[in-house]
N, C-alpha and C positions, 0 to 999 in steps of 0.2 A: 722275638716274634718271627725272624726271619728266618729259622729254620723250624720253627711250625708250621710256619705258611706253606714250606718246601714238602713237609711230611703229610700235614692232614689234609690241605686246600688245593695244594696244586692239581692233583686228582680230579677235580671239579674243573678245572679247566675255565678258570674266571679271568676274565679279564679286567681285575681291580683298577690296574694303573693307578691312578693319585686318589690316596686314600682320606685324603680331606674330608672334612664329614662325617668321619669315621666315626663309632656310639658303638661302646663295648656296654655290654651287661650281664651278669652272672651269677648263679645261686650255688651256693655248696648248701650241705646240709650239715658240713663239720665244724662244732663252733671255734675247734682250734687254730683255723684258719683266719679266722675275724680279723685280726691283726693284719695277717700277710697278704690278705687280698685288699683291705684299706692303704696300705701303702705302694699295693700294686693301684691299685683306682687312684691315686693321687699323682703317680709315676706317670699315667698315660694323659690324664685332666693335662697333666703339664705339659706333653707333649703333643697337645691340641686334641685329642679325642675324649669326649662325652664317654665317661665311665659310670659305674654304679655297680655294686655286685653287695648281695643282699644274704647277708651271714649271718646266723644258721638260716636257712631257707630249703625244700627241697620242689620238685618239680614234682606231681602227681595227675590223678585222675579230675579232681577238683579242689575247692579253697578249702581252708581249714588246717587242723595240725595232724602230722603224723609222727611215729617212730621214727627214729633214724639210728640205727645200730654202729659206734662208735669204736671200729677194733684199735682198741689200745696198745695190742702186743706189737704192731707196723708202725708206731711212730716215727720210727726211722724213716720209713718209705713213705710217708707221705700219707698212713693210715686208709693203706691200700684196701683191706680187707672191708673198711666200712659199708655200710650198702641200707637199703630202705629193709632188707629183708637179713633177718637173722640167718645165721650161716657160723660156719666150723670156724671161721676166723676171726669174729666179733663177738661169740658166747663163750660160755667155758671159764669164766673169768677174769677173761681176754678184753671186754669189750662194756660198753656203759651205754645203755637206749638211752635216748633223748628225747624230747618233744619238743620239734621245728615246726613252723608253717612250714604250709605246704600250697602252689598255686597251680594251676592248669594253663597249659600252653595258651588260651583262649586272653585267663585275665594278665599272662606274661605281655602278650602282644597288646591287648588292651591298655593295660599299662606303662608300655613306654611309648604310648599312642604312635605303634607304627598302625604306618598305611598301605594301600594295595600298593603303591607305585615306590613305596622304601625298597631298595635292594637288603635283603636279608638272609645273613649266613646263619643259620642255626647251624651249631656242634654242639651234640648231646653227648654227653659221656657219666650218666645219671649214678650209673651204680645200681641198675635197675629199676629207676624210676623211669626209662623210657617204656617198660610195658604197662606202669600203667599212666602215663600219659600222652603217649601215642594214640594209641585207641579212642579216646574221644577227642583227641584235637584233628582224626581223621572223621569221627564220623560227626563234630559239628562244621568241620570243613577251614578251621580257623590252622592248620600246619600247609594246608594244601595253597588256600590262601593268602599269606603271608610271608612264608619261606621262597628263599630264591634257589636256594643251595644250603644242601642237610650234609652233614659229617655226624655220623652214628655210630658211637660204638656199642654195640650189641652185644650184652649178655649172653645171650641163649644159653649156651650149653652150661654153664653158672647156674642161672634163675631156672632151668624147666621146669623144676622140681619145687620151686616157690609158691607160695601161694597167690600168686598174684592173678587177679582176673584171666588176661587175654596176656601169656607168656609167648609171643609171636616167634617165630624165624625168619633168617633173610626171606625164603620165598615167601610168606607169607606179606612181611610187608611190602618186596615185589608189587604182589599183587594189588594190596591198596595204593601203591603211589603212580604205578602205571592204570588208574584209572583216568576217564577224559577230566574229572574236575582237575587231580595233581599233574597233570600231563600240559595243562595250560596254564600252569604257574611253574610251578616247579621245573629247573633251571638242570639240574643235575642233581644226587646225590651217590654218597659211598658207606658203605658198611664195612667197619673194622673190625 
């Protein structure tokens, strides 16, 4: 954890110090992970932090189930290719759709009953469920809300060409998060 913290958060410019308290929570959308993130959530419970990471699961625009395209041919790497949106490295024969739940940043937060006054790091790195789950957790106010500090890693140049609603860019979301509501919560974030 200590050289994540150096690579994705330092950035953010947090001042953690003692991290007591600490409540990890996490959704992949690959169910061949099930396994390795249960004994990662078992590894950190022990180590006093409040875990939960909810396999196959993906992040979206609301509840319900979606797709989640499964590239088979990177199992070595960690089944880099997979993503919400079919692509050159999950089809082809390469790759097995699924059908995961799927939740909105709205019932995430809802759900692990945080509150205005939790400090909260979101780091997305969805596989392009951040386009379409950004979009309404900015515009019911529940990412501006809730998050202290965002770690993004951003698609674009991947997804433009996806079908997905609102395929955003850095500047674009810029723009929504330098508004006055994210501007009075929101703490910091970084786009990778």
């Amino acid at each position: 954890m200590a050289s994540d913290y150096a690579t994705r958060f330092a950035p953010l410019r947090m001042e953690l110090g003692n991290t007591r308290g600490l409540c990890i929570a996490g959704l992949d959308g690959n169910p061949a992970f099930s396994n390795k993130l249960k004994a990662r959530a078992a590894e950190l419970t022990a180590r006093g932090h409040q875990t939960v990471f909810l396999v196959p699961t993906v992040i979206g625009a609301s509840d319900g189930n979606m797709s989640f395209y499964v590239d088979e041919g990177t199992r070595k790497y960690n089944f880099w290719g997979s993503s919400l949106f079919s692509n050159r490295w999950n089809r082809h024969g390469r790759g097995q759709k699924v059908t995961v739940p799927s939740y909105s940043l709205k019932t995430v937060f809802s759900g692990l009953d945080v509150r205005k006054k939790d400090t909260v790091i979101l780091h997305m790195n969805a596989e392009g469920g951040e386009f379409l789950a950004i979009p309404p957790a900015i515009d019911d106010g529940s990412l501006c809300k809730y998050s202290d500090y965002l770690t993004l890693d951003l698609h674009y140049k991947y997804f433009r060409g996806a079908k997905a609603k609102r395929v955003f860019s850095r500047e674009q979301l810029a723009l929504w998060l330098n508004t006055s509501v994210c501007k009075t919560h929101l703490r910091s974030w970084v786009v990778w």
